[in-house]
N, C-alpha and C positions, 0 to 999 in steps of 0.2 A: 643325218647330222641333227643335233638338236637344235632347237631356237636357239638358245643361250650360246649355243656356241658359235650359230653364226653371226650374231649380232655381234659377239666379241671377235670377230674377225672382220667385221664390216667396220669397225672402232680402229681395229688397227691398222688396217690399211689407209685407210683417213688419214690418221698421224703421220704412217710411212710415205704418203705423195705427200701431203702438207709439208712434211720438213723437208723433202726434196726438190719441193717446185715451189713453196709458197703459195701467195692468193693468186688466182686465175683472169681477175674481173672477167665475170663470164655470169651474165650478156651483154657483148659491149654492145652499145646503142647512147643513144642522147636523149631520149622520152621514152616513155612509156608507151606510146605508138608505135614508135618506131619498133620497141620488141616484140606487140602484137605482132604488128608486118610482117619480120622477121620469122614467127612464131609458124605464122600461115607457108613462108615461102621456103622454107627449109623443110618443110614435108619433101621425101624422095630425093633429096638432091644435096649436092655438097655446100658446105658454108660458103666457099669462094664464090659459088655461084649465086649466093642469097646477097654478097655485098657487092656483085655488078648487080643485080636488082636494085636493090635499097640505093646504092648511086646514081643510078638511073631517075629512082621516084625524085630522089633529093636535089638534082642538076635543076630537075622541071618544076621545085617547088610544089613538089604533091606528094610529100612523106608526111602527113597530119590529116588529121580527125577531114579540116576542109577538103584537103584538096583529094581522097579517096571520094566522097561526099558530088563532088563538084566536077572530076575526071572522067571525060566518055570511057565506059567500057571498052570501047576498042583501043584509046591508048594507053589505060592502063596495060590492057594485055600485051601491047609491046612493048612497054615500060616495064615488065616483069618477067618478059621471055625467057631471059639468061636462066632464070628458076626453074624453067622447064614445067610443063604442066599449066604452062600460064592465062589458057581461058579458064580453067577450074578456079586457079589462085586469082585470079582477077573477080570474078565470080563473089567467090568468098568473100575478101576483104569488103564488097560492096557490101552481100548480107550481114558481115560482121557490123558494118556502121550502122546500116538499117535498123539492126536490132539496140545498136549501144540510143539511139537516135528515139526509138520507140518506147526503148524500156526506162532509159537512164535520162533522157534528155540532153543525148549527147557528152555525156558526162563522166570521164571515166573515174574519176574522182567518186561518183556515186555510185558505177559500180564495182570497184572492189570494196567498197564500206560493204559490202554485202556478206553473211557468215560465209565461209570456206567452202565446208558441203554444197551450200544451196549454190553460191553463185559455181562451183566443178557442175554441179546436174544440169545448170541453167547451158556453161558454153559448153556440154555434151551435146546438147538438144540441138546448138547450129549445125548446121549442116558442111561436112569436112574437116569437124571437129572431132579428134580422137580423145582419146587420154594423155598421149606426151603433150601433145599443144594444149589440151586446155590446162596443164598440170604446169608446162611452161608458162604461160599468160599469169595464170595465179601467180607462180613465184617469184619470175622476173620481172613482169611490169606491176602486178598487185601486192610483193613481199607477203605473199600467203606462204605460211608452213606448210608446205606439200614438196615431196618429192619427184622428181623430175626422172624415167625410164626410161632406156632409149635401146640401140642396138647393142652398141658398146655394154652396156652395165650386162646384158642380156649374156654377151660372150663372157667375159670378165668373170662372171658369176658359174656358169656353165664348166668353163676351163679349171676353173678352182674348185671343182665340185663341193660349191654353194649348193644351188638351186641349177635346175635343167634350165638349158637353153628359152625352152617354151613353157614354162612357170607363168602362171597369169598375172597378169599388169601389175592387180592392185595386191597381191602376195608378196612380190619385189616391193613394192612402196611402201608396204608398210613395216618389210624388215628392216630397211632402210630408215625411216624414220623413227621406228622404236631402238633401232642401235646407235644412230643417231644423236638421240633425246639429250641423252648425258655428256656427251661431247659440246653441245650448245649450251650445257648447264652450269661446265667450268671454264669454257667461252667466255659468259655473261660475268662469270665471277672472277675472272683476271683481266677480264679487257673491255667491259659492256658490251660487246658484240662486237667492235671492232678489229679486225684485222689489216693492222697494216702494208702497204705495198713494198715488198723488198728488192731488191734495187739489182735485180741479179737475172738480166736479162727476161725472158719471159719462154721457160721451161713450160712443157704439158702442151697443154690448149691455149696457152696464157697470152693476155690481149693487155695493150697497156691500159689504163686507168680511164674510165670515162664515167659520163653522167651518172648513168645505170649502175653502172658496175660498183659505184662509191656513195651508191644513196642510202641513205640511213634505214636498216631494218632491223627488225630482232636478232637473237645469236640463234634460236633456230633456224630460221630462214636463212642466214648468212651460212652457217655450219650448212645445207642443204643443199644450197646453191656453191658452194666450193667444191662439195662432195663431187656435184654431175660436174664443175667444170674438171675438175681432176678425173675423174672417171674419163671425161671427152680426150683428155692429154695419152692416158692408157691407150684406148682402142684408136686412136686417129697413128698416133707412133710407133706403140708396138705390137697390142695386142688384135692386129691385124689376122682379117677372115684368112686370109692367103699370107704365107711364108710370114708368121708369126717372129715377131723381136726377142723372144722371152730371157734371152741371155741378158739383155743391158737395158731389161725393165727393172722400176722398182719395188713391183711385188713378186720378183721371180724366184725369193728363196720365200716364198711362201705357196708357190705350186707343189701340189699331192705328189707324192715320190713318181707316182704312176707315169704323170706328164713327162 
């Protein structure tokens, strides 16, 4: 399939979840920490299980910069259990502060002022830091234009014979963001990036309205970040590994005859 054609189908599917589900707020969180955290604890594991974590840190007043900073490793690690994996992810979040602490002076404000490329190579370089989580971090807590990959987009794409299942990272990200471009461009030109919350239950992946979710960023970033959250709404509802929904999806008269 050509480029052009997939980017024009990665367009219109946009439009086809947008006008059925609306905005997603997706990452709900209340700071920009809080979505790091989030960022780190949802490696391998369901979302429901990242927000008994995340209430967990928040009961005990250690969801922020201090209290990761200040919390004995051992309880953080039982303060993030529920996540599973949680002396790794306990782990991490510490090297994560270490470094913000080192580099930035504690500051995250200083580091996302950093260009997009350099600071993606910089959180590559942590350690249990892949590409969706530092691609997440960038988008959701730093409003950097980067596209966010996950499993879902990976099936989504595969099924609709886009792109094979095992296409690499940054080949998805970037068909995504060049088909993308233009959808953020008449965004900007009918609404300055904003997208309104429509009042209509909360279809997809859809979370209601929080800090994160409604903080001012450009209309690529915003287009970007609706894209994965509606992407997440697909693969969490219908387009399931096992016993697939595809009848009462909304991209299902756009499956290859084949399917």
């Amino acid at each position: 399939m050509r480029l052009d054609t997939r980017e024009k189908q990665i367009r219109t599917y946009y439009r086809a979840l947008f006008r059925a589900w609306g905005p997603q707020h997706w990452w709900p969180a209340q700071s920009r920490f809080e979505v790091i955290v989030g960022a780190y604890l949802t490696q391998n594991t369901a979302w429901t299980n990242v927000e008994k974590a995340l209430a967990n840190l928040r009961s005990a007043h250690l969801l922020s910069l201090t209290g990761i900073r200040r919390a004995p490793l051992v309880e953080l690690e039982r303060l993030v259990r529920p996540a599973g994996y949680f002396r790794q992810k306990a782990k991490r979040l510490k090297l994560f502060v270490e470094f913000l602490d080192q580099q930035y002076q504690g500051s995250l404000t200083k580091l996302f002022s950093r260009p997009t490329q350099q600071l993606r190579e910089e959180l590559l370089n942590l350690h249990g830091v892949g590409p969706e989580t530092a691609d997440s971090i960038l988008l959701y807590a730093g409003n950097h234009p980067v596209f966010v990959v996950d499993a879902y987009t990976r099936r989504i794409l595969a099924r609709h014979d886009i792109l094979p299942e095992d296409a690499a990272y940054d080949e998805i990200r970037k068909l995504f963001e060049q088909a993308l471009a233009p959808v953020a461009e008449s965004v900007a030109e009918t609404s300055d990036g904003k997208q309104e919350y429509l009042a209509k239950g909360f279809p997809g992946a859809a979370h209601p309205p929080s800090a994160m979710s409604t903080a001012k960023r450009t209309a690529l970033a915003q287009v970007y970040n609706e894209m994965h959250g509606l992407i997440v709404g697909v693969g969490k509802n219908y387009c399931k590994k096992s016993q697939p929904r595809c009848d009462e999806c909304p991209l299902q008269k756009f499956l290859p005859a084949s399917n």
